[in-house]
C-alpha positions in Angstrom: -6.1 22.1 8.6 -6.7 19.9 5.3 -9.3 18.2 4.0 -10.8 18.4 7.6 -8.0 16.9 9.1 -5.4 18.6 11.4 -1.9 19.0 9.6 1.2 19.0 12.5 1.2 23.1 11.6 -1.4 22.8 14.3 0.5 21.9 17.0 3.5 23.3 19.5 5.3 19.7 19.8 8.0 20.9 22.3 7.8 18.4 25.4 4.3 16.7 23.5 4.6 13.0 23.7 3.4 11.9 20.3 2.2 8.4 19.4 2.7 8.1 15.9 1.4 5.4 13.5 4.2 4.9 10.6 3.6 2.2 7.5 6.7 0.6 7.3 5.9 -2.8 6.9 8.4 -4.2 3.9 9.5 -7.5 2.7 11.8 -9.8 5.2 14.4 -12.2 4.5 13.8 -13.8 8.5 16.9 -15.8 7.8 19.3 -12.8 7.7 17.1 -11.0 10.1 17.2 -8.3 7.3 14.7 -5.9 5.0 14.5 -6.5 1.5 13.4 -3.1 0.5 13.2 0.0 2.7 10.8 2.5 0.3 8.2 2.9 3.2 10.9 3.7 6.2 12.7 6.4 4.0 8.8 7.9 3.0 8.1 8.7 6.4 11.3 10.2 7.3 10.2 13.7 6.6 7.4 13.5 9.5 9.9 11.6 11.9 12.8 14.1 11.7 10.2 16.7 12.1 9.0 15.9 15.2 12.1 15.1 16.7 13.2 18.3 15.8 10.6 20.1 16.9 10.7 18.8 20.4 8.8 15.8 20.3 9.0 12.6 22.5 8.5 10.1 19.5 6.6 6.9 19.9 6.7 5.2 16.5 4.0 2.4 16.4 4.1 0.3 12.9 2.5 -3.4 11.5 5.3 -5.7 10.1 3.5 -8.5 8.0 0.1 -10.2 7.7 -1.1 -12.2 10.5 -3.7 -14.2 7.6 -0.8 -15.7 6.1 1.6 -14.7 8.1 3.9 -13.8 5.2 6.6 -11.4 6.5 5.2 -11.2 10.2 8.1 -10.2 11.9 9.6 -7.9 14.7 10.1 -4.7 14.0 13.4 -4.0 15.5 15.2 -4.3 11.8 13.2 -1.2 11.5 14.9 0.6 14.2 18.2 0.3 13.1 17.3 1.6 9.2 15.6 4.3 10.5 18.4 4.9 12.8 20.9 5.1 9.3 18.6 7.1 7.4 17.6 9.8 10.4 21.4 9.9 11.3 20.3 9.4 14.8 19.4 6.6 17.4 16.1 5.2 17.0 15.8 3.0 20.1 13.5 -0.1 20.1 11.6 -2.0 22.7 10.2 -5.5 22.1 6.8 -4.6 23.4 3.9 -3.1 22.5 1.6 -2.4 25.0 3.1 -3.7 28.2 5.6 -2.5 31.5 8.5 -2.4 28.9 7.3 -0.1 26.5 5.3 2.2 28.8 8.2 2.6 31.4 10.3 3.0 28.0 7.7 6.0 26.6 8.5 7.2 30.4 11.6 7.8 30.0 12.1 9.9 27.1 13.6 13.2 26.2 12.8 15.4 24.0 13.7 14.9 20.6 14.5 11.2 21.4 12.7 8.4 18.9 11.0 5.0 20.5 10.1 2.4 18.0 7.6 -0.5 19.5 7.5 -3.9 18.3 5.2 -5.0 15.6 1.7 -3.7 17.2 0.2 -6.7 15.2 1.5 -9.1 17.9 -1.5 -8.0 19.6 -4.6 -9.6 18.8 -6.9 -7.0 18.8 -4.3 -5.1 15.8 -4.9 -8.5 13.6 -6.7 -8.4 10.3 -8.7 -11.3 11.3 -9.8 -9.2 15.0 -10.9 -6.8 12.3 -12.8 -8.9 9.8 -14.6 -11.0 12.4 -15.2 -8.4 15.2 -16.0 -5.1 13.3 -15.7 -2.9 15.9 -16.8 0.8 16.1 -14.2 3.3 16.5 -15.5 4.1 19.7 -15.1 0.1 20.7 -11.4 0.3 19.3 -10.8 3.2 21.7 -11.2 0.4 24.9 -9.0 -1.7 23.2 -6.0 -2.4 25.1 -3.4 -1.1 22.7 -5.4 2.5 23.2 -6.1 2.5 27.0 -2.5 1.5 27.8 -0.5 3.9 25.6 -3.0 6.9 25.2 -3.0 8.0 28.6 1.2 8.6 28.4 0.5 10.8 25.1 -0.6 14.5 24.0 -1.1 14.0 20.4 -1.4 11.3 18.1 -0.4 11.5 14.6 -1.4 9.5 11.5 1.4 8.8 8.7 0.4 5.4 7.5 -1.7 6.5 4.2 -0.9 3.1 2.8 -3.2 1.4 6.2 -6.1 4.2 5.9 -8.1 1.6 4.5 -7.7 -0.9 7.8 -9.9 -0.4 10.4 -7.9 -1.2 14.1 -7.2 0.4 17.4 -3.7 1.8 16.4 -5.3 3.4 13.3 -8.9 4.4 14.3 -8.6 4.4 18.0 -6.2 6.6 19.5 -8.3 9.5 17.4 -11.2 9.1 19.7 -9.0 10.2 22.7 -6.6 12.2 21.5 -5.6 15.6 19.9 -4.7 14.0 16.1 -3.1 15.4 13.1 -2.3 13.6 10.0 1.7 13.3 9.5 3.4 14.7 6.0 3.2 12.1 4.2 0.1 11.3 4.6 -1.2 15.1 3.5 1.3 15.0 0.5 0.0 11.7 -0.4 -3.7 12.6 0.3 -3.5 15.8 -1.6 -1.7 14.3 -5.0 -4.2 11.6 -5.4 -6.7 13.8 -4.5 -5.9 16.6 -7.3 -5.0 13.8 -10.1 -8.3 11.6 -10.1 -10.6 15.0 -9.9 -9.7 16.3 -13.2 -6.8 13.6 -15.2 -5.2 14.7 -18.5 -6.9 12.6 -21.3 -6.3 9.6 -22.2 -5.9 8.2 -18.6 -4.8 4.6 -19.0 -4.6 2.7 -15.7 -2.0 -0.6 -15.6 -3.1 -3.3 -12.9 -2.0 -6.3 -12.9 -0.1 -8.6 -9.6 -2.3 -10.6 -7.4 -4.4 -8.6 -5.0 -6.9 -9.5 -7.1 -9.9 -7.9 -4.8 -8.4 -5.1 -5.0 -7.5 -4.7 -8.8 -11.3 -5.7 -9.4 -12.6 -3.1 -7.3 -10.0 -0.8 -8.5 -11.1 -2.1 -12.4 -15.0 -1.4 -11.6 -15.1 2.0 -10.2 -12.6 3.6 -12.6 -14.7 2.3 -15.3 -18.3 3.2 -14.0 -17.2 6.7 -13.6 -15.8 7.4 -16.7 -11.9 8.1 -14.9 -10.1 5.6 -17.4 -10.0 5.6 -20.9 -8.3 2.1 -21.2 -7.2 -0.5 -18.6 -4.4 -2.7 -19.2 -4.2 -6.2 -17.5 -1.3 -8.6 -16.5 -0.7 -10.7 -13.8 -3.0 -12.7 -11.7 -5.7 -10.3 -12.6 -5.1 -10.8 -16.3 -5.3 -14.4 -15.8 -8.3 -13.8 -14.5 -10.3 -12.1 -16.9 -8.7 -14.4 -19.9 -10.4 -17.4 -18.0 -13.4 -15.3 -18.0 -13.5 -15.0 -21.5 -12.5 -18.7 -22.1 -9.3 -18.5 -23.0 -6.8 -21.2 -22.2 -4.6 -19.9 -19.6 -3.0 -23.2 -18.7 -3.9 -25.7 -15.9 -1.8 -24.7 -13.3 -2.5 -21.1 -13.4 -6.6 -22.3 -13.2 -5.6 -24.5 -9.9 -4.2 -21.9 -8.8 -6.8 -19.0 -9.1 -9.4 -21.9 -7.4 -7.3 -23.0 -4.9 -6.9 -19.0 -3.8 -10.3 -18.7 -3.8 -10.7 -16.5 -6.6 -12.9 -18.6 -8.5 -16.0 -16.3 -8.1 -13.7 -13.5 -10.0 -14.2 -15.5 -13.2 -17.7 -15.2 -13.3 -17.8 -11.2 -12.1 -15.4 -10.4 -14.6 -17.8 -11.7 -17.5 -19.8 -8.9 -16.8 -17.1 -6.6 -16.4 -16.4 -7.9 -19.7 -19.7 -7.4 -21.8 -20.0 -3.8 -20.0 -16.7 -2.5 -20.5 -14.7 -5.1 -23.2 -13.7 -1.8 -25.5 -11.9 -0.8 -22.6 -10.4 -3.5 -21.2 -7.3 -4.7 -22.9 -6.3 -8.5 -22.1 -2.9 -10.1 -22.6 -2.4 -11.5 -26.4 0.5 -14.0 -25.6 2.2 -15.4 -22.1 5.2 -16.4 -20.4 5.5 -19.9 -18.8 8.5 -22.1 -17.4 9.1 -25.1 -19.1 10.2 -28.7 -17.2 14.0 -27.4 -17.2 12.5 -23.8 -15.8 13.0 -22.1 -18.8 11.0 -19.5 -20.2 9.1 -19.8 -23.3 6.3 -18.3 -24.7 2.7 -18.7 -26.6 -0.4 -16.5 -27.9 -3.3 -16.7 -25.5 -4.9 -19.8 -27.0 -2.0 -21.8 -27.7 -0.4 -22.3 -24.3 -0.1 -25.8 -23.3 -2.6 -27.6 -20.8 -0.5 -27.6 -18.0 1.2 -24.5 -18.0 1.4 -22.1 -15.4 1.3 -18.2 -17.0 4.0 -16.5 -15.0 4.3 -13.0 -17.5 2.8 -11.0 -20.4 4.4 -12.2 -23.7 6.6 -9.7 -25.8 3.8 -9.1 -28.1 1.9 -7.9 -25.2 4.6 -5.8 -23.9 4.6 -3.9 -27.1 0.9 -3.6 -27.4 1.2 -2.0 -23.8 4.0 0.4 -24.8 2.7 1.5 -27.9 -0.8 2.6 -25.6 1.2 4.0 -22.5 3.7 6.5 -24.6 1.2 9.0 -25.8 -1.2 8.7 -22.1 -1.5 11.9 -20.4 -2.1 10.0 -16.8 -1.0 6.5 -15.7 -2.1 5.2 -12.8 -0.6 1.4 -11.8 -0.9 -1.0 -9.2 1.0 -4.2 -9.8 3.2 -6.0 -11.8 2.5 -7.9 -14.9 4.1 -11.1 -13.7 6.6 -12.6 -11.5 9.1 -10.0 -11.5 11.1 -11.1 -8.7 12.5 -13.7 -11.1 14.6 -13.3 -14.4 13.0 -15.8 -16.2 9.8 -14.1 -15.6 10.2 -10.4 -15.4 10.2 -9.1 -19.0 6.5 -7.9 -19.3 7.2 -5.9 -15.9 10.2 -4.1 -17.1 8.7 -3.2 -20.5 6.0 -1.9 -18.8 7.9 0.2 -16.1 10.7 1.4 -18.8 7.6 2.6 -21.4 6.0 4.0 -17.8 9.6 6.3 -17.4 9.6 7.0 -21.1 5.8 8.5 -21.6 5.8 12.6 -20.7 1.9 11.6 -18.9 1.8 12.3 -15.1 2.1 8.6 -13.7 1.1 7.0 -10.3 2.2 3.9 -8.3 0.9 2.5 -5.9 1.3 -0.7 -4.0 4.4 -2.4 -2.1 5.0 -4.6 -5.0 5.3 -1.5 -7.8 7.1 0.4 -5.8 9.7 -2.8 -5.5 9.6 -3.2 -9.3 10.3 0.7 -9.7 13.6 0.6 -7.4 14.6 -2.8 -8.9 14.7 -0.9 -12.5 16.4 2.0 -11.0 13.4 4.1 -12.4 12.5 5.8 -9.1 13.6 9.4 -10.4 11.3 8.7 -13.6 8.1 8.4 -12.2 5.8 11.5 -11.2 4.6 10.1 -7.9 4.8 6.2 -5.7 2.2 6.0 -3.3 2.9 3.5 -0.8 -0.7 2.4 -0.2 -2.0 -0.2 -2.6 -5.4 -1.3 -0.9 -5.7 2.4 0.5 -4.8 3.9 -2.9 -7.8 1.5 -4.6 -10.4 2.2 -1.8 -9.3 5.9 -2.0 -9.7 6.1 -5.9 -13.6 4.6 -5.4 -14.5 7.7 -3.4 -15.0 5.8 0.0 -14.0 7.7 2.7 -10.9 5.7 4.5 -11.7 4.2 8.2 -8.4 6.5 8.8 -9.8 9.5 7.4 -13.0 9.5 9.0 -11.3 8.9 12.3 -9.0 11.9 11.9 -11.9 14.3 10.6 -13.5 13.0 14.1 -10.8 14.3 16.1 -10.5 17.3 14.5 -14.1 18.1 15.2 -13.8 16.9 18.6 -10.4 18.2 20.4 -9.1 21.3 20.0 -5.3 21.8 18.7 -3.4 22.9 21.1 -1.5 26.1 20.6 -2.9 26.4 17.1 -1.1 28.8 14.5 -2.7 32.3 14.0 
């Protein structure tokens, strides 16, 4: 046990049937029917194999996409087949979730055999928005459909999704109130390096956030800086944007439309505080990229960019400014890009960033879908110290809140006893 949470040491799996909760929601190109990046399948691998090996009948439940905006929401059966490739053995899938298909499908497994459901988030009650409007207690989620169909075929449940800790649904919360539960591997090795980094970094700790989960990066920005953890924050991004129109800077009309027509508006006016509390700390962009009418890129200092520009990057000056402060950190924490990577026009800022973060001896942490992306795109995966998959879990996590996950598995541990437990 760790942290007050059961590890899979716990546990004789031989002949268990084990739901397990896996992150491996990644980016989808629905025309080919294909992933664009497959960092989350191949982080929880390790826990996978392990309980096939062991014994285990393997039920893999996973998300695949947002339901708000339904960007990427998609089957999961791509899934199946990459996990079969990288497990070197069949992964079988069932597109159901919760209904005679998948339960006659759990049925019928051996041990050592691997089920992956369809997206659980075709359910209602797995849906952001169930969460956001219903609140439910744990308790609550554990009469949730998605819990009183599939518990009562299982043994043991087992949490590997650190990157969804901070979500609060049945497939996450609920199963715990039921079941025997033990976190999965990567979930303790992700638990216990974030945990050991933020309680004592090496000086100067410099964190990077930039992309466009803008609640996030503010709540991120806040804590880090109340308590003291970082010695300088570096902006880019949406964020950046942000806190240059908070200090009435011209950032171009489109990028302004666009921060109000997202509903970040109110961020403007939190981050002026942010600003007079914290301005020695906070370092803002000093030029930016935009597209001109023929979509090429050209750049201005903040204060000269046209009226109806859209700021898409950091500028080069920016870049350097950034290198020159990440080089001699000690720990780098990051979570998002500093622009619009995905394109060539507008990825400079990003890779400067990411080829300074591979060059600097500090310790350095990722975090987020969209960092890891950027890291793998740059072919800097072997430079980095450590890429956390979570991004909202990773923020939550750094602000000392106790996860909706975590709690939930400390419950469990409390309340069932492991079965066979190691002397």
């Amino acid at each position: 046990m760790r942290f007050g949470i059961n590890t899979l040491d716990e546990f004789d799996l031989v002949g268990k049937t084990v739901l397990c909760r896996v992150d491996i929601n990644q980016p989808v190109d629905q025309k080919m029917g294909t992933l664009k990046s497959i960092n989350r399948i191949r982080a929880c691998v390790p826990t996978v194999r392990e309980l096939s090996e062991r014994g285990a009948k393997v039920v893999l439940l996973a998300h695949q996409g947002s339901d708000i905006e339904y960007k990427n929401f998609y089957t999961t059966a791509p899934h199946a087949l990459v996990l079969s490739d990288l497990l070197g053995k069949d992964v079988r899938f069932v597109d159901d979730v919760t209904g005679p298909a998948a339960r006659d499908a759990i049925r019928s497994l051996q041990n050592g055999d691997i089920l992956l459901l369809d997206n659980v988030r075709f359910c209602a009650e797995e849906q952001t928005l169930f969460e956001m409007k219903l609140n439910l207690t744990h308790e609550q989620q554990a009469r949730t459909q998605v819990v009183t169909k599939l518990a009562p075929l299982a043994d043991l449940y087992v949490c590997d999704a650190f990157a969804a800790a901070h979500r609060d649904q049945p497939s996450l919360c609920g199963f715990e109130q039921v079941l025997p539960s033990a976190m999965g591997r990567l979930f303790e090795q992700e638990f216990c390096v974030i945990s050991g980094v933020m309680e004592s970094p090496a000086r100067p700790c410099v964190f990077v956030l930039g992309g466009a989960k803008v609640s996030d990066a503010f709540l991120m920005m806040e804590t880090v800086l109340n308590k003291g953890a970082a010695d300088t924050v570096l902006t880019g991004g949406l964020v950046g944007n942000i806190l240059l129109a908070a200090k009435g800077e011209q950032i171009g009309s489109a990028s302004l439309d666009f921060i109000v027509r997202s509903n970040y508006g109110a961020f403007i006016e939190s981050s002026k505080s942010l600003l007079a509390r914290f301005g020695d700390k906070i370092v803002l962009p000093l030029d930016g990229a935009y597209l001109d009418a023929e979509g090429h890129r050209k750049e201005a200092s903040i204060g000269a960019i046209p009226l109806d520009a859209g700021l898409l990057d950091i500028g080069k000056e920016t870049a350097k400014r950034y290198e020159e402060l990440i080089r001699p950190a000690k720990t780098v924490f990051v979570n998002g890009p500093m622009g619009v990577f995905e394109k060539p026009e507008t990825e400079y800022g990003t890779k400067s960033v990411w080829l300074a973060l591979a060059d600097t001896s500090a310790y350095t942490v990722l975090g987020g879908g969209d960092s890891i992306t950027a890291t793998e795109q740059y072919g800097l995966v072997d430079k980095m110290g450590y890429l956390c998959t979570g991004g909202g879990a990773l923020i939550r996590f750094l602000t000392g809140e106790e996860l909706p996950v975590v709690k939930a598995l400390r419950f469990a541990a409390k309340t069932f006893s492991a079965d066979h437990p190691k002397e």
